[in-house]
N, C-alpha and C positions, 0 to 999 in steps of 0.2 A: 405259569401254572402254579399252583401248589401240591408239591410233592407230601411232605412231609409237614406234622405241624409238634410243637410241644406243647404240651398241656398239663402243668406240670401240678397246678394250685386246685386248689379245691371249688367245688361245685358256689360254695357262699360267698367266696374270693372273688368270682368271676360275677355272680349276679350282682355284687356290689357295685359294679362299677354303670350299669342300669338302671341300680334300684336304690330309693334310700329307703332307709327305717325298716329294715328287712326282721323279720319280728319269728321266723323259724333258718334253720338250717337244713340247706338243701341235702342231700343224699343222694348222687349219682350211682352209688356202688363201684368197685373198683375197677379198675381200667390201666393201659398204657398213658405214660407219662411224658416220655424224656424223647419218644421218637414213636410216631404215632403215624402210622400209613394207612392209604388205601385201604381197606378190607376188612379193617376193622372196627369200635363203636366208641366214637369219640362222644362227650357230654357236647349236646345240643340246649339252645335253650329255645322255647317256641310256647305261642298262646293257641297251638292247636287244640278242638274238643272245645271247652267247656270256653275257657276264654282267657282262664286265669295264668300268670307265670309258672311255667312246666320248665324241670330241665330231666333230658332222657338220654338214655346212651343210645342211638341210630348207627345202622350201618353207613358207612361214608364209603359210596359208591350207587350210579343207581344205574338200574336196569332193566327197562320194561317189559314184559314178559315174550315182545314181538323182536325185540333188539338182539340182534348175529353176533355183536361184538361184547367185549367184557362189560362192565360196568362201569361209567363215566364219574370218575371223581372229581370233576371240574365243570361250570358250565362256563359255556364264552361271552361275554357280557352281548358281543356284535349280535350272537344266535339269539337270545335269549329278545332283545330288542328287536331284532324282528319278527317275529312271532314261532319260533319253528315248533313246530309240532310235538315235537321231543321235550321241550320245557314248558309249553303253553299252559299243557293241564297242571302245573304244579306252582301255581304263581299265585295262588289265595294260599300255598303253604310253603310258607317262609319260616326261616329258621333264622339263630345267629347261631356258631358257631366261633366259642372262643377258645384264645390261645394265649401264652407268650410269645409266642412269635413262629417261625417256618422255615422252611430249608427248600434247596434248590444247588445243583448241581452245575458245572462247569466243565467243560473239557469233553476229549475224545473219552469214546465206550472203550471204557478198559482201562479208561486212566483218568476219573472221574474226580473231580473236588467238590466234597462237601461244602456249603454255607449256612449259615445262619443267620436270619434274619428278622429282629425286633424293632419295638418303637424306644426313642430316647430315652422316651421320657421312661418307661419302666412301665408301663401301665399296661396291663392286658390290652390286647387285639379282639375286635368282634366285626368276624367277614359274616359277610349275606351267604347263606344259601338256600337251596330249595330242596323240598322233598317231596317224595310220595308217599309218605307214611302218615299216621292219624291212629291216634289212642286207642287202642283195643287192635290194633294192627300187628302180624308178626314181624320181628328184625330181620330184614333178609334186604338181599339186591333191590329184587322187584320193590320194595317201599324203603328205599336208603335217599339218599343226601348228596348231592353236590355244592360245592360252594363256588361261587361266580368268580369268575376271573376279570381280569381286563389287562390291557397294553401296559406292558412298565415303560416309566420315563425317566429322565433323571440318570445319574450312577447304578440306579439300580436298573438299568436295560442291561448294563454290564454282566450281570449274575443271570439273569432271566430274559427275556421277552414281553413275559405275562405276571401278572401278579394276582394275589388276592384280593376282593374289593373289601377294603378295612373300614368301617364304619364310625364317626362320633359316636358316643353314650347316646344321644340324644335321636340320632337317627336308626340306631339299632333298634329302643324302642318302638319307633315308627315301624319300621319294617317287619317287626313280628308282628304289630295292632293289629287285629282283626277288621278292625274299624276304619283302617287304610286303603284308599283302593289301589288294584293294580297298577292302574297306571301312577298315583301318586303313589308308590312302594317304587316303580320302577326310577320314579325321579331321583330318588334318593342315592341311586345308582351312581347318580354324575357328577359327584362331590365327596369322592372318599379320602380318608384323608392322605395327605399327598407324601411322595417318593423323601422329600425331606424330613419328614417324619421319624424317618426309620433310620437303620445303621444295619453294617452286618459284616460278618471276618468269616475266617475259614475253620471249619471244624476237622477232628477226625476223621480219617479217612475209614475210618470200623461203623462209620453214619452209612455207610454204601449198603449194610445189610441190613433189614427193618426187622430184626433178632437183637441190635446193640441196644440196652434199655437200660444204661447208666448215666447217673447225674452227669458224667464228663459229656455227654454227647453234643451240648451245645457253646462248651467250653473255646475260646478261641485258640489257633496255634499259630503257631511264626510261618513262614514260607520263604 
């Protein structure tokens, strides 16, 4: 899954790696940085509405107004590919959804190890998600965000089971297009970029409370 993500750079940092010849600076307005959960409104970027590159703060959780349980911050790549009903209507509204990188826990309840987990190379991450939300819409549950998951492989099943689905520059484009169809959005799905990729150490155990909102948080420690 994705528990946690960091997002630590600024809104025109992250559309760079998208965009070239970026000719304004974006303005997300202020937000969580260093430890970014559930619940709250992480910078999206998305060609909802008119058609042009948007980036918006969305809730990251969604919830439809018929659904008994919380809010799903994750969608599962397997559901999503089959059609369930639950992600069906929200597949012409595609999002990215960037980061530095993510966190993911280890161990028995009670005695929990933080992770941290980035790409090598240092370059922002941009996972797929989907939304029900659309420009002139309120921030809330019912119109938030999940970002897709899928199977980890690799070292990294070790820390997780599931991962994020991390997208090339070039396919994240794709993926917001409007001009993309569902089903070629969904193909994009099956090529993200791979388990070696990435790297990742153990953080602070103060990462267990999604209240720690210091530059240390993604800092590694010995064990």
């Amino acid at each position: 899954m994705c528990g946690r993500i960091k997002q630590e750079r600024s809104a025109f940092d992250y559309m760079e790696t998208i965009r070239t010849n970026m000719g304004t600076i974006l303005d997300a307005g202020p937000g969580l940085k260093y430890n970014v959960p559930p619940g709250t409104r992480p910078m999206v970027f998305h060609r909802l509405g008119d058609g042009a590159d948007q980036v918006d703060r969305l809730f990251w959780g969604y919830k439809p107004p018929w659904y008994k349980r919380g809010p799903a911050s994750n969608a599962r790549l397997d559901t999503v590919l089959k059609g369930s009903p639950f992600w069906k209507p929200l597949l012409g509204r595609r999002v990215v959804v960037p980061a530095d990188g993510w966190y993911e826990w280890t161990g028995q309840k009670g005695d929990k190890q933080p992770w941290y987990i980035n790409p090598r190379d240092g370059e922002p991450i941009l996972m797929a998600g989907l939304t029900a939300w659309l420009p002139g819409r309120e921030v809330l549950a019912e119109t938030g965000f999940a970002i897709v998951t899928d199977d980890a492989a690799g070292g990294m099943i070790d820390i997780h089971d599931r991962r994020p689905i991390c997208l090339t520059p070039d396919d994240a484009r794709a993926w917001i297009d409007p001009d993309v169809s569902v089903d070629e959005a969904l193909q994009l799905l099956s090529t993200p970029r791979p388990e070696s990729a990435f790297q990742w150490w153990a953080v602070t155990r103060k990462m267990g409370s999604s209240k720690y909102q210091l530059p240390d948080a993604s800092e590694a420690i010995g064990l």
